[in-house]
C-alpha positions in Angstrom: 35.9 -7.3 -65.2 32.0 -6.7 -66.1 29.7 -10.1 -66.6 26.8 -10.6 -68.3 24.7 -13.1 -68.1 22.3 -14.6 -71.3 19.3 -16.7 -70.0 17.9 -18.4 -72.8 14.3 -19.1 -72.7 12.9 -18.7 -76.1 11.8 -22.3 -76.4 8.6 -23.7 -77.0 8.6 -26.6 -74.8 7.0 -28.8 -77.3 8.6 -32.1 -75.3 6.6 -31.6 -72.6 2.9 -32.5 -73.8 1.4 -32.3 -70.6 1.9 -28.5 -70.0 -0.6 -26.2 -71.9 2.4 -23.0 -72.4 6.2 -23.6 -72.3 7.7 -24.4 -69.3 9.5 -21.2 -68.6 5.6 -20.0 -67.6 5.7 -23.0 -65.2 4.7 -22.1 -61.3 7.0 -23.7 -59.0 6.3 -22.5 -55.4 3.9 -19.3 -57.2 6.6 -18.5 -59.6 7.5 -18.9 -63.3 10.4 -21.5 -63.6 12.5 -18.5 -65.7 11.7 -15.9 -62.6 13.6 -18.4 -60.4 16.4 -18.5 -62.6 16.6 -14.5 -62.6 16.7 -14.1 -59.2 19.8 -16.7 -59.0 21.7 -14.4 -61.0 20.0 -10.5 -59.5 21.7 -11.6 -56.5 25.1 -12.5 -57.6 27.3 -10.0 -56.8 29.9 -10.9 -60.0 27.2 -10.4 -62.5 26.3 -6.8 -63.9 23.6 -7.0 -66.0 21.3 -9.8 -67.1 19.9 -10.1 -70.7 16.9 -12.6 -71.1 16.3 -14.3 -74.3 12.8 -14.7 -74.8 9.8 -16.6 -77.0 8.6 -13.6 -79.1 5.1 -15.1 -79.3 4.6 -14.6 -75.7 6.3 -11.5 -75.1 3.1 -9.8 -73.4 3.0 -13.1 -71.0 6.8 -12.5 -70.0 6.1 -8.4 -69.3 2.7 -9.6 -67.0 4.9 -11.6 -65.2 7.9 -8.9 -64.9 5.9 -6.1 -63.9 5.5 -8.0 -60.6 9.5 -7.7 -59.9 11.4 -5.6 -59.7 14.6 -7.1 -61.0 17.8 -4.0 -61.0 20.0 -6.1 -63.7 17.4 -7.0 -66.2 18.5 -5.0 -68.8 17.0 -6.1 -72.3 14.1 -9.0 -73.3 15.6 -10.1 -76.9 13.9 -12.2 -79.1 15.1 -16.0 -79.5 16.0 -17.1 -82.7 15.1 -20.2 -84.6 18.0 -22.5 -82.8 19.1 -22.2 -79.1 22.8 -21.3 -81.2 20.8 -18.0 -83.2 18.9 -17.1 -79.8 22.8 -17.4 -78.2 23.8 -15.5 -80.9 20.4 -12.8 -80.0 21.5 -12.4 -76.7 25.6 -11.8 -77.7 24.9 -9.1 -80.0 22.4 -7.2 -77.6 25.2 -7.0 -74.6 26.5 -3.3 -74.8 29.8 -4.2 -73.1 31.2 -7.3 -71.4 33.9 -8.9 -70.8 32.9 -12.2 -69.6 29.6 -13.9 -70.7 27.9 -16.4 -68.8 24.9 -18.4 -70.9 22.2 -20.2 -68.5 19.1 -22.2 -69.6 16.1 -20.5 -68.2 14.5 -24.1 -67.9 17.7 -25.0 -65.0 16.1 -22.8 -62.3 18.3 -24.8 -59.3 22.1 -23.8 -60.6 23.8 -23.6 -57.6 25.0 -19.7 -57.3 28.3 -20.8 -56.5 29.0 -23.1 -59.6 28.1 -19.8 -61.5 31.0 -18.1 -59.6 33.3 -21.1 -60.2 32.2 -21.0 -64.2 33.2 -17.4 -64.3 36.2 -17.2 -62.8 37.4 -20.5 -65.0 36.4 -18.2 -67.4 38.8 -15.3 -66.5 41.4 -17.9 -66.7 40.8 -20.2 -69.5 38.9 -18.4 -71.7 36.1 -20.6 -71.8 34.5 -23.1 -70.0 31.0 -25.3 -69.5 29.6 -26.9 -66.1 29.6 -30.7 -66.8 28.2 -33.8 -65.0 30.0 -37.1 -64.9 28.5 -39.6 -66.7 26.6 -41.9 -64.1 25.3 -45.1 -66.5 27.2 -47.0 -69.3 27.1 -45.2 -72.7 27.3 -46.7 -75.7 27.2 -45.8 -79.5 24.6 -47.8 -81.7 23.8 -48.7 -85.5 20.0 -50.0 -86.2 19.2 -50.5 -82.5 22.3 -52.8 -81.7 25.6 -51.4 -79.7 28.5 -50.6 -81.8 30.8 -49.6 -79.3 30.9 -49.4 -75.3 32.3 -45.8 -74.8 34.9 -45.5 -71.3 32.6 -44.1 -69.1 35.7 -42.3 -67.5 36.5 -40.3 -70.1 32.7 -39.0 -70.4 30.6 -36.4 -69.7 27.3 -34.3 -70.1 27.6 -30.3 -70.3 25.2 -28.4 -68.2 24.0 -24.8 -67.2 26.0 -22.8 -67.2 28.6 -22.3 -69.9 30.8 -18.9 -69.4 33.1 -17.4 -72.2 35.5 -14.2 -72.6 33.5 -11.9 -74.9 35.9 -12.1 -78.0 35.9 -15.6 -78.0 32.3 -16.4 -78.2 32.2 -13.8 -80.5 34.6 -15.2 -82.5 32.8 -18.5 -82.6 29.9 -17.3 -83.7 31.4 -15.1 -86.6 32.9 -18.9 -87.4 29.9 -20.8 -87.4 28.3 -18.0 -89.9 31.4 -18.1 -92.2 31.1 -21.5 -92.1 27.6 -21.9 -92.5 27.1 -24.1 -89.1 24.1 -24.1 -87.6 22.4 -25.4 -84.5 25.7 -26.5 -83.1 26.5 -26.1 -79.5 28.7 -23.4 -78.5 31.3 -25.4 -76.9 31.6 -27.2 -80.3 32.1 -23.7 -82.0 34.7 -22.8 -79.4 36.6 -25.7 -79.9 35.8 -25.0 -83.4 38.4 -21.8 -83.3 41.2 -23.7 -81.6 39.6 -22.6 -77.9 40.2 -24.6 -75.0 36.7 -25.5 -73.1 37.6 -25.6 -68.9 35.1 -28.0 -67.2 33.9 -27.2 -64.2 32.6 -30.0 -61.9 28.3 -29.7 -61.2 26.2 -31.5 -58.8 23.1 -33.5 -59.8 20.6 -31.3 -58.1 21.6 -28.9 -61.3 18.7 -30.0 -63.2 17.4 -28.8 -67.0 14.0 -29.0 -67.1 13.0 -31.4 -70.1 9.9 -33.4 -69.2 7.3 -33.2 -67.2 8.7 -36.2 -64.4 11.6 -33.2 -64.4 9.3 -31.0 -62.4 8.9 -32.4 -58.5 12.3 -32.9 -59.0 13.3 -29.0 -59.1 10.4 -28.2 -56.8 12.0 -30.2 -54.3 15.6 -28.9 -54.9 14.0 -25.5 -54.6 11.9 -26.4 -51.3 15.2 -27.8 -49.9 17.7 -24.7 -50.7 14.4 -22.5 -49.3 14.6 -24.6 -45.9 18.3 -24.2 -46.0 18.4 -20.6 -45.7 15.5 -20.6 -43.1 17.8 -21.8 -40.7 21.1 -19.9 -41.4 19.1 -17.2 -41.3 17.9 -17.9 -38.0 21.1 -19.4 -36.7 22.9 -15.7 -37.8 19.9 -14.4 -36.5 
């Protein structure tokens, strides 16, 4: 079965103040925070192509940075849309045959490579699925700054990068959400939407979406770890 993979980085990164262009341009360890993300998917054997979803205002920033890979599954930059659901919807309609699609923020640049294996073969199986993480503190639900309601922990949980789908259902779902005028809704809720299961596929915390500034030792760290890692399988195979 062929995969494609979306990487969505057509944000602005307005949340983060302290950064003076969006955090896909980010250098961690001398590279942009969406060129790691690339190269976790250019070296997955399961995926075919790659199509990444970009800012259209800085489209000359993202080929400067390009030219200096040379990435073999990089197929098509597509503009983002106004939503992150238009700029998933972008990236759909520019794959020229697939028939699984995996959908990755370009701001989660430490997704483990083999989570993204597990996501698409729940994929094959299910039809659709999303990464998740547990939910680690007590949630509750609140009205004018009081608690309403203490939600069961247990039965909780936050979605993550990545999200995998069978082509003609994601298709399907967006088709919905345009009949249906819906709009920046998250794809699993569209899924679910069209009477699709959604498969959840355990993460681990080092998984991390970049969405403020504290977010970035964090993933430098993770990144300087999974660096050191390989050093030494490489020199104990070696």
């Amino acid at each position: 079965m062929s995969c494609s993979a979306i990487i969505l980085t057509g944000g602005s990164g307005s949340r983060i103040k302290e950064l003076e262009s969006p955090k896909q341009f980010y250098e961690l360890l001398g590279k942009a925070v969406f060129i790691h993300t690339i190269e976790i998917y250019e070296n997955i054997e399961e995926i075919d192509d790659i199509y990444l979803v970009i800012n259209q205002n800085y489209a000359q920033k993202y080929n400067e940075i390009l030219e200096r890979y040379s990435f073999k599954k990089l197929r098509k930059l597509v503009p983002g849309g106004l939503t992150r659901q238009d700029s998933v919807e972008n990236g759909v309609m520019a794959i020229d045959k697939a028939d699984i699609v995996v959908i990755q923020d370009g701001a989660s640049p430490t997704t483990p490579p083999e989570l993204i294996k597990n996501c698409i073969n729940a994929a094959k199986k299910y039809g659709a699925c999303t990464a998740y993480l547990a939910a680690r503190h007590t949630v509750v639900s609140m009205i004018n700054n009081e608690i309403e309601t203490v939600l069961e922990r247990d039965s909780l949980a936050y979605t993550c990068a990545p999200q995998a789908y069978k082509f003609e259902i994601i298709v399907k779902a967006l088709e919905y959400a345009k009949e249906n005028t819906l709009t920046n809704r998250p794809i699993v809720d569209l899924v679910k939407r069209i009477g699709s299961k959604v498969a959840l596929v355990p993460s681990i915390y080092e998984n991390i979406k970049i969405t403020t500034y504290e977010n970035l030792p964090a993933v430098e760290q993770v990144l300087k770890n999974r660096i050191k890692k390989q050093i030494k399988i490489g020199a104990v195979n070696g």
